[in-house]
C-alpha positions as CSV (number, residue, x, y, z in Angstrom):
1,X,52.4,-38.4,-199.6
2,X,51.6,-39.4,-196.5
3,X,52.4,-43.5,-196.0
4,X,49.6,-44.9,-193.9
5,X,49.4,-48.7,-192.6
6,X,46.0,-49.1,-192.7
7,X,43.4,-49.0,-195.3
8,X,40.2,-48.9,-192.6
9,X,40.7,-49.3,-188.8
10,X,37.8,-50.1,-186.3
11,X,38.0,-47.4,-183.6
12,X,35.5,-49.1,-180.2
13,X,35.8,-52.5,-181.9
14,X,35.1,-54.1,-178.2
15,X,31.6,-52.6,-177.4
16,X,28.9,-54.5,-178.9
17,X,28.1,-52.2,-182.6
18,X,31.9,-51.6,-182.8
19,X,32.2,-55.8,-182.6
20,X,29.5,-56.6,-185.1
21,X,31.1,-54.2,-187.6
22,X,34.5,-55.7,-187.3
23,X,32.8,-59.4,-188.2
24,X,31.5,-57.6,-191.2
25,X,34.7,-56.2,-192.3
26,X,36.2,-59.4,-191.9
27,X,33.7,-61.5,-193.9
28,X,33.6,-58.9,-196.6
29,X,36.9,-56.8,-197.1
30,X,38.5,-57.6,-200.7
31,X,41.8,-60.0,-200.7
32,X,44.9,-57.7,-199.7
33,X,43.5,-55.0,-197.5
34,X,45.0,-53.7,-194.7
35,X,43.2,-53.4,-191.4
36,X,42.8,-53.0,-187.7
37,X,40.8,-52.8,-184.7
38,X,41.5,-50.1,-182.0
39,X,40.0,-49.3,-178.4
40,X,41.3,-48.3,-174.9
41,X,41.9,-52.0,-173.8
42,X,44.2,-54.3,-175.1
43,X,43.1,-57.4,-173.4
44,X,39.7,-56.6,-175.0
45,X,41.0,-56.1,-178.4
46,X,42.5,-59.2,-178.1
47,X,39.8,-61.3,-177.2
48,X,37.7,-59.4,-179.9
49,X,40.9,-60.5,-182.3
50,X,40.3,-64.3,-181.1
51,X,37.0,-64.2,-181.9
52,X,37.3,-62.9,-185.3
53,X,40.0,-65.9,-185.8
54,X,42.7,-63.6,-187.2
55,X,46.0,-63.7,-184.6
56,X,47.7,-61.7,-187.1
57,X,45.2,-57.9,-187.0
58,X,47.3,-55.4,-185.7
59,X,45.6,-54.0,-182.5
60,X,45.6,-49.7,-181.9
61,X,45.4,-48.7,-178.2
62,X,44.3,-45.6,-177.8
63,X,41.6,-43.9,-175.4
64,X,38.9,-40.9,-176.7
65,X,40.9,-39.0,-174.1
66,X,44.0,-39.2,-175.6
67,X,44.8,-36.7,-178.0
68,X,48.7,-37.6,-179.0
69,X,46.9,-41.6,-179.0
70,X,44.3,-40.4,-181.6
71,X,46.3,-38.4,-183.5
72,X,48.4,-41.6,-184.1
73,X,45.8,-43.8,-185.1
74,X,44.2,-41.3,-187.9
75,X,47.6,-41.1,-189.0
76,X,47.7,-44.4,-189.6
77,X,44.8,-45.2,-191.9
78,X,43.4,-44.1,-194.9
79,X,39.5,-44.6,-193.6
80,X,38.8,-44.7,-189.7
81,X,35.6,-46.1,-187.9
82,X,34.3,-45.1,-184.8
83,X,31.5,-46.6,-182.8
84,X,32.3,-45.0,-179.4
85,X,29.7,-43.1,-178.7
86,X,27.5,-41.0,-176.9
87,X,29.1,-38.7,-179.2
88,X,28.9,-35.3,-177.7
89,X,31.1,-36.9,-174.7
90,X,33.8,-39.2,-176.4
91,X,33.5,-37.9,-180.5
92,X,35.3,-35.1,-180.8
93,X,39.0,-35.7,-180.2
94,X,38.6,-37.9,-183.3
95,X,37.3,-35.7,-185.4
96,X,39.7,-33.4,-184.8
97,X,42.2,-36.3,-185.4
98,X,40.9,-37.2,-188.4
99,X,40.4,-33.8,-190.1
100,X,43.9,-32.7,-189.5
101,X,45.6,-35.8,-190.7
102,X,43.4,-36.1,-193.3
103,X,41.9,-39.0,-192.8
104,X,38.5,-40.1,-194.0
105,X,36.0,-40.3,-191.2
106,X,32.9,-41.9,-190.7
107,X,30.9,-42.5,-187.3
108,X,27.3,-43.6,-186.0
109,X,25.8,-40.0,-184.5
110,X,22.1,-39.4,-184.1
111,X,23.0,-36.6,-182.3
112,X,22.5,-33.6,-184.2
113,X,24.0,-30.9,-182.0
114,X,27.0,-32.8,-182.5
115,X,27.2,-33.1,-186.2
116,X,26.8,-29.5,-186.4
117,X,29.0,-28.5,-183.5
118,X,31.5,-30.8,-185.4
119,X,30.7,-29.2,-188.7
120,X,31.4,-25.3,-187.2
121,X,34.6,-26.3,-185.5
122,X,36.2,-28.8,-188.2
123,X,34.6,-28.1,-191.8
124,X,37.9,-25.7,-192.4
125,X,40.6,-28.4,-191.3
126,X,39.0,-30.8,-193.1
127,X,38.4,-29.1,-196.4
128,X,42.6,-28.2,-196.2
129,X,43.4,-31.5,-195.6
130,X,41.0,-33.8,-197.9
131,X,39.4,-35.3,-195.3
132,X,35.7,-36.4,-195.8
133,X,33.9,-36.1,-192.6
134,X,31.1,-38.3,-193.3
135,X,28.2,-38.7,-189.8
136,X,25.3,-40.8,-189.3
137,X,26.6,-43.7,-192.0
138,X,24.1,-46.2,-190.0
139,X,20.7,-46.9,-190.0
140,X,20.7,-43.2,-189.2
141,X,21.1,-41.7,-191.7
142,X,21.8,-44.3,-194.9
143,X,18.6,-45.7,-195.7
144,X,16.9,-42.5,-195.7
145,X,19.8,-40.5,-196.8
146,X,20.4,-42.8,-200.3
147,X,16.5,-43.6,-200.4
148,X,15.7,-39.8,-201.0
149,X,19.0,-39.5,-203.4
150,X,17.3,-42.8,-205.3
151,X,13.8,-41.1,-205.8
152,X,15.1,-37.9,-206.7
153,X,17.0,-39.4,-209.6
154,X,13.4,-40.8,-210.4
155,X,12.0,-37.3,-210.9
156,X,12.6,-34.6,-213.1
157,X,15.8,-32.7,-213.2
158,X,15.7,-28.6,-212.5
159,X,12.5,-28.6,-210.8
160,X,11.2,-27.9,-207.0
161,X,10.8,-31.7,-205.7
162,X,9.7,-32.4,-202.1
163,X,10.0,-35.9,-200.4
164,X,8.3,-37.3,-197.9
165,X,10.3,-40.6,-196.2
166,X,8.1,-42.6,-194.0
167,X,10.0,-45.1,-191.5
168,X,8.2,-48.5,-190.4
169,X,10.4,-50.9,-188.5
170,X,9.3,-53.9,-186.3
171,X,12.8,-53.3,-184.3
172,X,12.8,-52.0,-180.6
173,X,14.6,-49.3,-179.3
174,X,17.9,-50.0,-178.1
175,X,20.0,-48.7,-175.0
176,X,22.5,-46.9,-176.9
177,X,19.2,-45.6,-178.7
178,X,17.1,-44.5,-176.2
179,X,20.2,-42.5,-173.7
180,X,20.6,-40.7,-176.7
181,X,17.0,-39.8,-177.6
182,X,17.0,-38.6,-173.9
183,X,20.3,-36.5,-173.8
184,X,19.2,-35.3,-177.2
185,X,15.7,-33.8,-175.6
186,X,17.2,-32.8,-172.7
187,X,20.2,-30.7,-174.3
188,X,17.1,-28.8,-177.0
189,X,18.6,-25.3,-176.3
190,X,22.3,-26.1,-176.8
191,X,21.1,-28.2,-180.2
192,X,18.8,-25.1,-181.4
193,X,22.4,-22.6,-180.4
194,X,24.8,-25.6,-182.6
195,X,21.9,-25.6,-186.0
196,X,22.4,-21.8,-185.7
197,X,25.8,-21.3,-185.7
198,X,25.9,-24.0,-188.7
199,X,23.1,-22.3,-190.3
200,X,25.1,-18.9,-190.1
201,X,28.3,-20.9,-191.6
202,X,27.0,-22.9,-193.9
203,X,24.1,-20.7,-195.6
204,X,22.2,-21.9,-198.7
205,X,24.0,-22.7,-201.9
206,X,23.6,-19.9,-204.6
207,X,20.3,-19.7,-206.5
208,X,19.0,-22.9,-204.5
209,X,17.7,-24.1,-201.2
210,X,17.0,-27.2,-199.2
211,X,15.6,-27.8,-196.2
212,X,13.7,-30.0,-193.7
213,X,10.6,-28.1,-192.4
214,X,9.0,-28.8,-189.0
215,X,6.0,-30.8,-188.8
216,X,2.5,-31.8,-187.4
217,X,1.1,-35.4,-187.2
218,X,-0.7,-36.5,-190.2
219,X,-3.1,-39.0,-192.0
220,X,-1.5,-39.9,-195.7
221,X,-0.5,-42.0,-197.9
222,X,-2.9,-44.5,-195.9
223,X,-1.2,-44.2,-192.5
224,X,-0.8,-42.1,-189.6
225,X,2.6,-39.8,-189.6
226,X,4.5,-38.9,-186.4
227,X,7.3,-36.6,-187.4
228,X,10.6,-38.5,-186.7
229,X,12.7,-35.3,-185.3
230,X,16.5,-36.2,-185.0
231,X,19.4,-36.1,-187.3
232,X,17.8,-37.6,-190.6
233,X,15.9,-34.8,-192.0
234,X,19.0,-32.4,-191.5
235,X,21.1,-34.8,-192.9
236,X,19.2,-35.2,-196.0
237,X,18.6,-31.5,-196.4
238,X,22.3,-31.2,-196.6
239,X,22.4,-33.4,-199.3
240,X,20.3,-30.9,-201.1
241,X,22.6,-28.5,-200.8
242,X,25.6,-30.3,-201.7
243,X,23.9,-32.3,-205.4
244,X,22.8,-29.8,-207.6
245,X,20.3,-33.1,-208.7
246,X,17.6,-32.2,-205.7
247,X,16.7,-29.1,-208.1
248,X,16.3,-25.5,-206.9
249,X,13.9,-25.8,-204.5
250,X,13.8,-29.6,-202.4
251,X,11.6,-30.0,-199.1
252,X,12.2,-33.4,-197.0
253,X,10.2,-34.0,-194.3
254,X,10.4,-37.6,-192.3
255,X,8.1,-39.5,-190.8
256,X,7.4,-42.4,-188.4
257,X,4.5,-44.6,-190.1
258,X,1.8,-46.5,-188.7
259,X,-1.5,-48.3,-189.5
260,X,-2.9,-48.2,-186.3
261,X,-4.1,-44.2,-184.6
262,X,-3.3,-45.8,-180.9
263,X,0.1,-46.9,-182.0
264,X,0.4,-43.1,-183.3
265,X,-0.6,-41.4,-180.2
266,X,2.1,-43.9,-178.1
267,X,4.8,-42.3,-179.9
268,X,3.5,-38.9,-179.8
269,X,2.6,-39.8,-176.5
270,X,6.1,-41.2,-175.1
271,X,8.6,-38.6,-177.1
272,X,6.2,-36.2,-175.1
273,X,6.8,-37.9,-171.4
274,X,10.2,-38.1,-172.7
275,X,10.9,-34.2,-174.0
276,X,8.6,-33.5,-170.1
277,X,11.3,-35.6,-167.8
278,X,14.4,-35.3,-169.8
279,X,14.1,-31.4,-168.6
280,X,14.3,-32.4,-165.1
281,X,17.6,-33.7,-163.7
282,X,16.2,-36.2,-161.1
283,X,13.2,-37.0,-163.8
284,X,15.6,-37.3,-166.3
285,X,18.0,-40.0,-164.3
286,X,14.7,-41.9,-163.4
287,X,14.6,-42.0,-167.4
288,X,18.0,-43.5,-168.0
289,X,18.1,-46.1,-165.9
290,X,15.1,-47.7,-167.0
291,X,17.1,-49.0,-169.9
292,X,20.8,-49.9,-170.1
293,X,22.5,-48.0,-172.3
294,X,24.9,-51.3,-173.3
295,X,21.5,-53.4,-173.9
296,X,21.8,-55.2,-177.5
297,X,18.6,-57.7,-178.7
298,X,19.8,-60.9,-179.3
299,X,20.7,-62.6,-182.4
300,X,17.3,-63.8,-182.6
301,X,15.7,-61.0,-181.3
302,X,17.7,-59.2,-184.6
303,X,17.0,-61.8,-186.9
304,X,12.9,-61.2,-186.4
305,X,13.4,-57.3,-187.1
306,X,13.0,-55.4,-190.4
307,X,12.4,-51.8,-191.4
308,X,11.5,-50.3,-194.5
309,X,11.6,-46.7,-195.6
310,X,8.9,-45.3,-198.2
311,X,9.8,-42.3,-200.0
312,X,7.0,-40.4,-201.7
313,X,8.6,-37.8,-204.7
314,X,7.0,-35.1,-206.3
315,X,8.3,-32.9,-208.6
316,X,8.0,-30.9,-212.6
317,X,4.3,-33.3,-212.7
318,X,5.2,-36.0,-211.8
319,X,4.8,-38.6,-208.7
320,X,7.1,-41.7,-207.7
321,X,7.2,-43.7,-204.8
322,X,10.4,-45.9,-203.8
323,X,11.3,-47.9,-201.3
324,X,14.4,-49.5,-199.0
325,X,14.0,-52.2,-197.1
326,X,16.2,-55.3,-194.8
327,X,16.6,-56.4,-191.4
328,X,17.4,-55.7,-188.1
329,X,17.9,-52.1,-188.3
330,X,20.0,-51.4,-185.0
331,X,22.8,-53.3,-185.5
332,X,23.0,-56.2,-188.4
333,X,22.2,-53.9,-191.3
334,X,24.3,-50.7,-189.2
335,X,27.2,-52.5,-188.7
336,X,26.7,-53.9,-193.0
337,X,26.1,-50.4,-193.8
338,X,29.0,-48.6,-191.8
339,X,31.3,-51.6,-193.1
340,X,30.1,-51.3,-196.5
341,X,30.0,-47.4,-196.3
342,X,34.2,-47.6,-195.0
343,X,34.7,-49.8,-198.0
344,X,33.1,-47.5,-200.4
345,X,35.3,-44.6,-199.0
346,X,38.4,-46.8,-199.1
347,X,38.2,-48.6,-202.8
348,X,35.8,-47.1,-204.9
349,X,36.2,-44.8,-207.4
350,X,33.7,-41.8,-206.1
351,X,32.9,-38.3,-206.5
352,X,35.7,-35.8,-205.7
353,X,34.6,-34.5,-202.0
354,X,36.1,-33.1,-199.2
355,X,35.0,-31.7,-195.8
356,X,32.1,-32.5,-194.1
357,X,29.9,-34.8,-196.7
358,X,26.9,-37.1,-196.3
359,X,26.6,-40.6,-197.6
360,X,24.4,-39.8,-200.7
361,X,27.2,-37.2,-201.5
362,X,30.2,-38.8,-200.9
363,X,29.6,-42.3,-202.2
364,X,25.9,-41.8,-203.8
365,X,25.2,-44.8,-206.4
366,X,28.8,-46.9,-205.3
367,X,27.6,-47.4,-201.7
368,X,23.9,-48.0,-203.6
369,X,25.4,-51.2,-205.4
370,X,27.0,-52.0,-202.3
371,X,23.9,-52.4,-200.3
372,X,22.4,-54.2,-202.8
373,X,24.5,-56.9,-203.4
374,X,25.0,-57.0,-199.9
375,X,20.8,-57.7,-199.2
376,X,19.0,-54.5,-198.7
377,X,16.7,-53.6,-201.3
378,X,16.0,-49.9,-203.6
379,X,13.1,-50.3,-205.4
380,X,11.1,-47.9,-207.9
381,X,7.3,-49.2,-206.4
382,X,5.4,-46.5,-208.6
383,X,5.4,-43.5,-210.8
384,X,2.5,-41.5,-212.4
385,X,1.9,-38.2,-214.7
386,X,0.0,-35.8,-211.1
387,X,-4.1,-35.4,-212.6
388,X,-4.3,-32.2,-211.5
389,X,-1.0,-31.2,-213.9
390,X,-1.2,-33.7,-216.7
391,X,-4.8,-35.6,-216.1
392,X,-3.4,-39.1,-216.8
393,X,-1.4,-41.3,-215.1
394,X,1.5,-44.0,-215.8
C-alpha cells in the first residue's frame, strides 16, 4: 500500500478559484484530515497560508512544467485539486501524474477537447491504477451533471428518458470564462478530431446508448432556448453510459433560458461574433484582450449572483420537472462544489469506480447530501401521468 501524506492537496491554491477553494476546505474539512496547498511559488503559498490562519499547512512547490515535481505531489495525496488552468496548456502533466500514481483527480475544465484528449491518452493508466479521473466538478459540470442524475431517479426505470436542462443565471462571464469560450471556438477542428478519437475508444455501452444531440434555438417550456454548447451535455451523456439508471435509450440536450427574445438573439448573436473572430488570429487577440483572463467579480458583485438549472424528464408516461439552485455560480458555489466534491472522493463511502468518471457516477447521491447541507438546493417542482399516454395527470 502506498503511504500517502495527504488526504486532499490544493494544486494552484494562489490564483483567485484555487484561493477561494482552499477557504472552503479549511472552513469545512472534518477534525483530523490531512491537507495542503501547492503551486509554483512559495512566497505565494505562504501568503495564501497566512491568510487562511494555519502556520502549520504543509506547502507543495511544484510547477505544471515539472514532471518529476508533479509526480511527487500525486504521490503524496490520496485526492488532488487543480485549478490551474487553461487546461489544454498547463492540465496534462497532472493527469498523467495522477493516473499513474493513482491518485484521485478532480479539476475545473470546460474545455471539452481536453477532457477527451485526456480521456484517450489516460483512461488505461488510470483504470490499472484506481485512479478516478473526475473533470468539470464545478459549476461546469455538477449542477447539471447531478440535476439530470436527480430527475432520472424521478422517472421510470428501463425506459427511453430524455432531459432537457435549461440554465438561467444572473452571474457575468468571467475572464477565466470567456478566454476559454474563445480558445474553445477557435480550436473547433482539433475538438471535433479529440470527440472522435473518444468516440472510437469509448463506443456505446452494450444494448444501450446515450447521447447529447445538437440543437436549434427554441420556444418551450415558456422561454426562449439557446443551446449551451460546451462540456455539459457530453459530460452528462457520459453519465448515461456509465449508470445503467438513464435506461436504454437517454437524450440530454442543454439549454441557456431566457424570458426575453432580444436577450436570446444577444447570445446567439455574440457566440456568433465570437465563433466569426475567434477564427482569425489578429481578430481573435482583439477578442482576448477585451477581458482579463485573471478578472474575478467582487465579493459583492458574487453575493448578488444566482443560477438555477431546470431539468424537464420524460420517460415510460410520465413527466417531471426538478430543479438546482444557489449563488454565485463562478466561483462561491465552484470553489463549495469542487471542495465538497474532493471531500466526497476522500471520505465517503461511494460506488466502486475507476478511470475516467463524472460526478453523478463517482459520488452520485453522497456529493447530493453534500450540496445540500452545504446550501444549494434539489428539488422535485412537478410530476404528471403525459395526456397523450395515460390522459390524466398527477
Amino acid at each position: 500500500m502506498v503511504m500517502r501524506n495527504c488526504d486532499i492537496v490544493v494544486f494552484g491554491a494562489t490564483g483567485f478559484t484555487g484561493r477561494l477553494a482552499a477557504e472552503y476546505l479549511a472552513e469545512h474539512l472534518p477534525p483530523g484530515a490531512r491537507w495542503a496547498i501547492a503551486g509554483r511559488s512559495a512566497r505565494k503559498l505562504e501568503a495564501v497560508r497566512d491568510g487562511l490562519g494555519l502556520p502549520g499547512l504543509p506547502i507543495l512547490v511544484a510547477d505544471s512544467a515539472d514532471p518529476a515535481a508533479l509526480a511527487k505531489v500525486a504521490a503524496s495525496t490520496r485526492v488532488l485539486i487543480t485549478t490551474v488552468g487553461p487546461y489544454l496548456k498547463y492540465g496534462e502533466a497532472l493527469v498523467k501524474a495522477c493516473a499513474e500514481a493513482g491518485t484521485d483527480y478532480l479539476d475545473l475544465a470546460a474545455e471539452q477537447e481536453f477532457v477527451d484528449t485526456m480521456f484517450v491518452k489516460y483512461r488505461a493508466a488510470a483504470t490499472a491504477n484506481g485512479a478516478r479521473i473526475v473533470h468539470s466538478a464545478g459549476f461546469d459540470s455538477v449542477p447539471h451533471d447531478l440535476g439530470t442524475y436527480f430527475t432520472v431517479k424521478h422517472l421510470p426505470e428501463d425506459v427511453p428518458i430524455t432531459v432537457d436542462g435549461v440554465v438561467q443565471t444572473s452571474a457575468d462571464f468571467s475572464g477565466g470564462t470567456y478566454h476559454t469560450v474563445v480558445n474553445y471556438l477557435a480550436r473547433l477542428r482539433q475538438w471535433r478530431a479529440a470527440a472522435r478519437a473518444r468516440a472510437a475508444v469509448e463506443g456505446q455501452p452494450t444494448g444501450r446508448r446515450s447521447r447529447n444531440p445538437s440543437a436549434w434555438p427554441a420556444r418551450r417550456f415558456g422561454l426562449w432556448l439557446v443551446p449551451f454548447p460546451g462540456v455539459d451535455g457530453q459530460n452528462i451523456a457520459y453519465s448515461g453510459r456509465l449508470l445503467d439508471r438513464y435506461g436504454p435509450d437517454f437524450t440530454y440536450r442543454h439549454w441557456i433560458g431566457t424570458r426575453r427574445f432580444p436577450a436570446a438573439a444577444g447570445i446567439i448573436g455574440l457566440v456568433g461574433t465570437l465563433l466569426v473572430g475567434a477564427q482569425i488570429k489578429p481578430l481573435r487577440s482583439v477578442l482576448l484582450r477585451l477581458k482579463d483572463s485573471g478578472a474575478g467579480p467582487t465579493e459583492e458583485v458574487r453575493a448578488r449572483s444566482t443560477f438555477t438549472a431546470t431539468f424537464h424528464g420524460t420517460g415510460g408516461g410520465r413527466h417531471v420537472v426538478c430543479r438546482v439552485s444557489g449563488g454565485d455560480p463562478g466561483y462561491t458555489e465552484t470553489a463549495k462544489i469542487l471542495g465538497e466534491a474532493a471531500m466526497s472522493l476522500a471520505f465517503d463511502d461511494l460506488p466502486r469506480t475507476i478511470g475516467p468518471v463524472t460526478p453523478a457516477a463517482a459520488m452520485g447521491d453522497a456529493l447530493i447530501d453534500r450540496l445540500v447541507r452545504a446550501g444549494i438546493t434539489f428539488e422535485l417542482v412537478e410530476q404528471r401521468v403525459e395526456q397523450r399516454q395515460a390522459g390524466s395527470s398527477t
